[in-house]
C-alpha positions as CSV (number, residue, x, y, z in Angstrom):
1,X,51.2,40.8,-132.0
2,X,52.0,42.5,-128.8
3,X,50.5,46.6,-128.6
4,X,53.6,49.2,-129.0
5,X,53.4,51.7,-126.7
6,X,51.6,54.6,-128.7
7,X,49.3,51.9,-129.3
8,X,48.8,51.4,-125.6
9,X,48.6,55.4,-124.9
10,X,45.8,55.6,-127.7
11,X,43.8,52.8,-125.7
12,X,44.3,54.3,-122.5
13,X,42.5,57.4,-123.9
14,X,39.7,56.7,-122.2
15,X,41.7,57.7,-118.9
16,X,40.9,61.4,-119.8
17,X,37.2,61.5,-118.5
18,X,38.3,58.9,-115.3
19,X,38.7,60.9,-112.3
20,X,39.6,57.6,-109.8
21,X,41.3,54.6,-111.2
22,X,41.4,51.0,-109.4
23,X,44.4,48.6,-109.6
24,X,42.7,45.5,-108.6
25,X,44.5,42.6,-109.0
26,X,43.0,38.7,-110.0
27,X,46.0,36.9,-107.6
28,X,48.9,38.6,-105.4
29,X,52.0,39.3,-107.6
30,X,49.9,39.7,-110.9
31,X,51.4,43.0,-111.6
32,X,49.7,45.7,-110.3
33,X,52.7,48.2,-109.0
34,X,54.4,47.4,-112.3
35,X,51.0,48.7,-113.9
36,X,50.6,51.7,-111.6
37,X,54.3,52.3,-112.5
38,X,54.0,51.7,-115.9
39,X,50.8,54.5,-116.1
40,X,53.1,57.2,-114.5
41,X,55.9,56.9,-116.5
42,X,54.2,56.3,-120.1
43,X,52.8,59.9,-120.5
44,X,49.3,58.3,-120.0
45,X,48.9,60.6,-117.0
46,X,50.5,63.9,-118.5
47,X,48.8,66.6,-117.6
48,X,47.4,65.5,-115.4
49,X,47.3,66.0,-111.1
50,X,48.6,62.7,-109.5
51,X,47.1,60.9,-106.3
52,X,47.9,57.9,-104.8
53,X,46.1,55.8,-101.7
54,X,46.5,52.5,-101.0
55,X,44.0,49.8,-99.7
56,X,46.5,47.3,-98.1
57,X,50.4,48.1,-98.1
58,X,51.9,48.4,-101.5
59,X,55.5,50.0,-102.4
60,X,57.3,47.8,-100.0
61,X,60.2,46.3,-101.0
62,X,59.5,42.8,-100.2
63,X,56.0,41.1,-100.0
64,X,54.8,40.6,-95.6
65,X,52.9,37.7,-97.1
66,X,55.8,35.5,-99.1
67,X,58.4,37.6,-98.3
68,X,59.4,38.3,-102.0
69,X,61.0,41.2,-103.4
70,X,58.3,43.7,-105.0
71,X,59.2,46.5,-107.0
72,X,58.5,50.3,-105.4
73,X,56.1,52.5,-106.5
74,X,57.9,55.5,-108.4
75,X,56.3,59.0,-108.2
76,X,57.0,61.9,-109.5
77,X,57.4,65.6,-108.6
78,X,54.3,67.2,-108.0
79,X,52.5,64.2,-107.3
80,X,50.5,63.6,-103.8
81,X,50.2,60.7,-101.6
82,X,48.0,59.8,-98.9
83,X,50.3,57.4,-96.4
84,X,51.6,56.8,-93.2
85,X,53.9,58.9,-91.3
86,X,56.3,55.8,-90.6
87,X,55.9,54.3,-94.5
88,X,57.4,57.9,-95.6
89,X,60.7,57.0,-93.6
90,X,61.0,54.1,-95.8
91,X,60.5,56.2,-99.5
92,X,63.2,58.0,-101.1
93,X,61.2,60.4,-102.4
94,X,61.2,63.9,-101.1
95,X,57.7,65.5,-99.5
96,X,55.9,68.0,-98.0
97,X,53.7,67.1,-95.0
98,X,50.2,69.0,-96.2
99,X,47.4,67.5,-93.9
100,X,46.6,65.1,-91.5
101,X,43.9,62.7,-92.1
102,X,43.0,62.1,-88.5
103,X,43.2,58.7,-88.2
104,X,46.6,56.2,-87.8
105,X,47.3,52.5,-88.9
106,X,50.0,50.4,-87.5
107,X,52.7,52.2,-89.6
108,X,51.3,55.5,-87.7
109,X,49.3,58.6,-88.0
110,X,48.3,58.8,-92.0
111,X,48.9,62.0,-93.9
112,X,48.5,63.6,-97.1
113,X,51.8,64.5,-98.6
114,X,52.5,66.5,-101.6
115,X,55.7,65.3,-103.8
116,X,58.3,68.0,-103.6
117,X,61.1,65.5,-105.9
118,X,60.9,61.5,-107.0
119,X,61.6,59.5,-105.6
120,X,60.0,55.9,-104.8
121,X,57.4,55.5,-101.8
122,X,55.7,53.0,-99.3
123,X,52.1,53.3,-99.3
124,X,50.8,52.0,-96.2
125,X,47.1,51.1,-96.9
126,X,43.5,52.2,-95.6
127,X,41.9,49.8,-94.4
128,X,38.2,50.8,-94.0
129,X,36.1,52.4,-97.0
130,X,34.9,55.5,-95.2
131,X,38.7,56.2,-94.7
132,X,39.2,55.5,-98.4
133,X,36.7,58.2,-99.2
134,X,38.2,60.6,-96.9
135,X,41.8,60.5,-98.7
136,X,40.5,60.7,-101.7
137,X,38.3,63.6,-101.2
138,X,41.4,65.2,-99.3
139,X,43.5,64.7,-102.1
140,X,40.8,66.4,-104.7
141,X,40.5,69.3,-102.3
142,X,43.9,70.0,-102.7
143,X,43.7,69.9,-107.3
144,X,44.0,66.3,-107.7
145,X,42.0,65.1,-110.4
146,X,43.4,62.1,-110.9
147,X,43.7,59.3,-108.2
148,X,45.0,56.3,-108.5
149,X,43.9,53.6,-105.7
150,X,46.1,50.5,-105.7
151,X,44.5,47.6,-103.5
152,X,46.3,44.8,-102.3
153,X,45.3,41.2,-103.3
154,X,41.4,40.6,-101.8
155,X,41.2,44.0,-101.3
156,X,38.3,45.3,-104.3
157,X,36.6,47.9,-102.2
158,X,39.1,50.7,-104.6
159,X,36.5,49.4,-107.2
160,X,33.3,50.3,-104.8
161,X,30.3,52.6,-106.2
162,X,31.4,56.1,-105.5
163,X,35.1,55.0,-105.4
164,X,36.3,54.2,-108.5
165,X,35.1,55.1,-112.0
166,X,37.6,53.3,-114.0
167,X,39.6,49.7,-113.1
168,X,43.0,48.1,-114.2
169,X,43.0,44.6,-113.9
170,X,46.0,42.3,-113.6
171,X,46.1,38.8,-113.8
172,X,48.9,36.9,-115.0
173,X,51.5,33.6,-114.3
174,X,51.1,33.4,-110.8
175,X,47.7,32.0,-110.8
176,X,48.7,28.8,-113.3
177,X,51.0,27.3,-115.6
178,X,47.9,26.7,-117.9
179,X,46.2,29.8,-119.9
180,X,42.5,28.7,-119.7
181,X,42.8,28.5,-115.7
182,X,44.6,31.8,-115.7
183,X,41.7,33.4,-118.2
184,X,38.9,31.5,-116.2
185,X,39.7,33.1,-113.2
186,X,40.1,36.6,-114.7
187,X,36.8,36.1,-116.0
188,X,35.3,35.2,-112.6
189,X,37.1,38.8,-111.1
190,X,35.6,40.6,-114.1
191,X,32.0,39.3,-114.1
192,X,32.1,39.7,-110.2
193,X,32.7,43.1,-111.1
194,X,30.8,44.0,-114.2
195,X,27.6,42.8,-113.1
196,X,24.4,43.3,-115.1
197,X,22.8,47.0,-114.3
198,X,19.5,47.3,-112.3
199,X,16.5,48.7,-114.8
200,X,13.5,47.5,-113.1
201,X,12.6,50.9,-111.2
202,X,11.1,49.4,-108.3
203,X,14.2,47.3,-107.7
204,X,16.4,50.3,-108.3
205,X,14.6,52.2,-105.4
206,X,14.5,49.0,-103.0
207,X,18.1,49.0,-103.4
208,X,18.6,52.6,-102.8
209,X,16.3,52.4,-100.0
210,X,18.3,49.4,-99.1
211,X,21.6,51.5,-99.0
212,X,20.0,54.6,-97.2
213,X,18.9,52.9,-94.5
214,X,21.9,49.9,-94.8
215,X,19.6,47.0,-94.1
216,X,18.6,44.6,-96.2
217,X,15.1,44.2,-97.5
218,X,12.6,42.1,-99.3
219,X,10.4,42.7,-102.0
220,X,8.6,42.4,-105.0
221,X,7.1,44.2,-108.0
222,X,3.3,44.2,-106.3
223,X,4.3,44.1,-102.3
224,X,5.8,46.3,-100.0
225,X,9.3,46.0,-98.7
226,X,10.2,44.0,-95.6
227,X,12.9,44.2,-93.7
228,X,14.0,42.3,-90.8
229,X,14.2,43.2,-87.3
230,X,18.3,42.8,-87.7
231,X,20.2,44.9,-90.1
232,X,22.7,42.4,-91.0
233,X,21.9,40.0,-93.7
234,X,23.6,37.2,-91.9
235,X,21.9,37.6,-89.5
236,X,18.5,38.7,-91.0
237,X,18.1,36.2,-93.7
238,X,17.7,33.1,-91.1
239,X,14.2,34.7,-90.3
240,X,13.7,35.9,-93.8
241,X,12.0,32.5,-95.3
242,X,9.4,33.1,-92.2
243,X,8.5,36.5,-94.0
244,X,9.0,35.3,-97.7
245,X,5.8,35.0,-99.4
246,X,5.4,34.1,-103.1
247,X,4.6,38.0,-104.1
248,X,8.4,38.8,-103.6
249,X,11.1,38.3,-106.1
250,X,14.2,40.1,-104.6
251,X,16.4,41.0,-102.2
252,X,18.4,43.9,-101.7
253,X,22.0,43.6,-99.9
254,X,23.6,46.8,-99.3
255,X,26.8,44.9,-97.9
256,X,28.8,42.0,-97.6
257,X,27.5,38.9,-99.2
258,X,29.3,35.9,-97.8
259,X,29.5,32.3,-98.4
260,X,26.6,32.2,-95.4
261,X,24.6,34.6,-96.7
262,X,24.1,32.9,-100.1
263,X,24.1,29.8,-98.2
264,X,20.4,31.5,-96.7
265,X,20.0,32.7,-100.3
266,X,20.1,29.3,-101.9
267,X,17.6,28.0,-98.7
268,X,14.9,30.7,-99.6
269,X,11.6,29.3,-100.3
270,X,11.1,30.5,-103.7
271,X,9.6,28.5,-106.5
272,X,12.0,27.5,-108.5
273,X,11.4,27.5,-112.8
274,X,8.9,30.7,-111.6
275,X,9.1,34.0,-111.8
276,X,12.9,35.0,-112.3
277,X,14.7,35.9,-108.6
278,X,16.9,38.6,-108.1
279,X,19.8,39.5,-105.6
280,X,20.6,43.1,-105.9
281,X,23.8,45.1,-104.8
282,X,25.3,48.3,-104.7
283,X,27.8,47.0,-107.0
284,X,30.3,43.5,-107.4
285,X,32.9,44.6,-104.8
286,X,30.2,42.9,-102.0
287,X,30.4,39.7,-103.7
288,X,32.7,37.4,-101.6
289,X,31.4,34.4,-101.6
290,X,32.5,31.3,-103.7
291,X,32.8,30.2,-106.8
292,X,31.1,27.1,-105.9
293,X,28.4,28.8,-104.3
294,X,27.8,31.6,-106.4
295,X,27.4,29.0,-109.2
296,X,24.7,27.2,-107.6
297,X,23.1,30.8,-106.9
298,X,23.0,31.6,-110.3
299,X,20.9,28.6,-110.8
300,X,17.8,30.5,-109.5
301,X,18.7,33.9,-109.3
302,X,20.0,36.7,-111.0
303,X,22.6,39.2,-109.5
304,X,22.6,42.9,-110.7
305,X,23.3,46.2,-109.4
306,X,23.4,49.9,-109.3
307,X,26.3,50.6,-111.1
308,X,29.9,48.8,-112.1
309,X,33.2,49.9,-112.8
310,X,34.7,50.6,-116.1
311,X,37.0,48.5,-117.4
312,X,39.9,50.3,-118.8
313,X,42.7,47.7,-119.4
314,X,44.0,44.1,-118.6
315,X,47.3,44.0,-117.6
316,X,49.3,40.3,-118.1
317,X,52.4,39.1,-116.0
318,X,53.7,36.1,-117.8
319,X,56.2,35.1,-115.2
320,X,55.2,33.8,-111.6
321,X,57.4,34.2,-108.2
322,X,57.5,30.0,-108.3
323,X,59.5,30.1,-111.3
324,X,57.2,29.5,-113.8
325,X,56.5,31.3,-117.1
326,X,54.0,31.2,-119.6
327,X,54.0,32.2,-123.1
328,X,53.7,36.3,-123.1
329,X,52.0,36.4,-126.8
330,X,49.9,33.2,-126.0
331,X,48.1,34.9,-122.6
332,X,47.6,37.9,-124.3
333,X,46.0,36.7,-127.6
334,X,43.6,34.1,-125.5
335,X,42.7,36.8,-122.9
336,X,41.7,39.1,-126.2
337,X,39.5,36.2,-127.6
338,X,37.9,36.5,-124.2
339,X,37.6,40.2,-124.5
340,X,38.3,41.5,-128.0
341,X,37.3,45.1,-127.2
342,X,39.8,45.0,-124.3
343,X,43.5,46.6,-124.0
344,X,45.2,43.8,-123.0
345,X,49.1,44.3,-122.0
346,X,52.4,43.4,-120.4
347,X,53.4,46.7,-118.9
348,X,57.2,45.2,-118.5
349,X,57.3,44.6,-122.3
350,X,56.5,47.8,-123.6
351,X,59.7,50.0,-123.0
């Protein structure tokens, strides 16, 4: 049975005590401006002071990638953007230049905007994370406690420690004509991101001396920490089996861990069936390695981190841009045997 719509207000609830909400989606066209959309026209964010950022370029009217038409983002009065100067010739909606974030893109110099009447907009994407955090915190200096931070497809850094504290998911169609591929690789995206916490202290201060000092380091419940002469873990981890010993049982990653990295990971001479191993991270948004690869990881190691991003909904797309459908009520119910606490949803059904 699919969720009415006071059904889905009651489980978006939660939304109340989130003060930054990623859109992150599990394949491109899964949904997530009809999601975003959805929220601000529901009454699920009455009451409450609108942002909006992008990571990427969403709101245009047809996809740079494919080249297929995408629906616009629709704000409302009172709301505030943070965009490009140039992506604001393109909305329809009527605003008030406030600030200027002091930095451009290729659509030009980015701003922060305040919504004077809706309208539709372009949102033309940050592209770096300390530029995220600068719109944001613009945006909350000016009364916005709510921001909503739509990232285009590959783009997961809105759901980065100290970013986000609540996610949307999307998946849908678009990823397969067959429901278990579709679920299997929305559970891939959510256990990427809902990784197991840290609670070993001495592994929850290597990481944060990790992230202080954004290096990577070795280490181990009974030996100090090493770290490499290089600060990237690319780079660092080719000498790190010269400075492994059998005392150390972890390593801390404060950034990107790429297929290379885990590559060095897998190559680490640790002894295998011992003492369990542990990759630690600031949080799943770092993880971009393989499937393949993170699965023979997992063989040896575990992966946790300092924190991970609340999961508010899952949002379904039963129809893909190649022309294939699936069965709405058939996605739904198998991705709720996946996740039967979830709010699982087809925004475009509901009204």
């Amino acid at each position: 049975m699919r969720p009415s719509h006071s059904d889905i207000l009651r489980g978006l609830e939660p939304l109340a005590t989130v003060a930054r909400l990623a859109f992150i989606g599990v394949a491109k066209n899964c949904g997530k401006t009809t999601t975003l959309n959805f929220l601000l026209a529901s009454g699920a964010c009455a009451g409450r002071t609108v942002g909006l950022v992008s990571v990427g370029i969403d709101g245009e009217v047809a996809d740079l990638l494919l080249g297929t038409r995408k629906p616009p983002i629709a704000v409302r009065a009172g709301d505030w953007v943070v965009t490009a100067r140039d992506a604001l010739l393109k909305s329809s909606a009527r605003v008030e230049y406030v600030a200027s974030m002091g930095f451009s893109t290729p659509l030009g110099e980015v701003v922060c905007a305040r919504v004077m009447e809706a309208g539709t907009v372009v949102l033309a994407g940050l592209r770096h994370r300390e530029d995220l955090r600068q719109a944001i915190a613009t945006l909350e200096s000016h009364g916005v406690d709510l921001v909503l931070v739509d990232g285009a497809y590959g783009r997961t850094i809105g759901a980065s420690s100290g970013i986000a504290d609540g996610v949307i998911i999307s998946t849908g169609a678009v990823i397969s004509e067959k429901i278990d591929v579709i679920c299997d690789r929305t559970a891939a995206l959510i256990e990427r991101l809902g990784l197991d916490p840290i609670e070993v202290d001495w592994q929850r201060a290597l990481m944060a001396r990790a992230v202080a000092e954004d290096r990577f380091l070795l280490g181990g419940a009974d030996c100090d920490a090493v770290a490499t002469p290089a600060s990237s873990a690319l780079l660092g981890l080719g000498e790190a089996a010269k400075r492994w010993s059998q005392e150390m049982s972890a390593v801390a990653i404060p950034g990107l861990v790429s297929d290379r990295v885990v590559e060095h990971l897998i190559d680490l001479p640790i002894a295998r069936g011992a003492a369990t191993h542990t990759l630690l991270v600031p949080d799943g948004t770092v993880l971009q390695a393989s499937a393949r690869l993170m699965r023979r990881l997992r063989r040896d190691w575990e992966i946790r981190s300092l924190s991970a991003p609340r999961i508010l909904a899952i949002t379904v797309n039963p129809s893909s841009i190649a022309g294939h459908a699936v069965d709405a009520l058939a996605l739904g119910e198998a991705l709720q045997a996946r996740w039967p606490e979830a709010l699982i949803f087809d925004p475009q059904a509901v009204f």
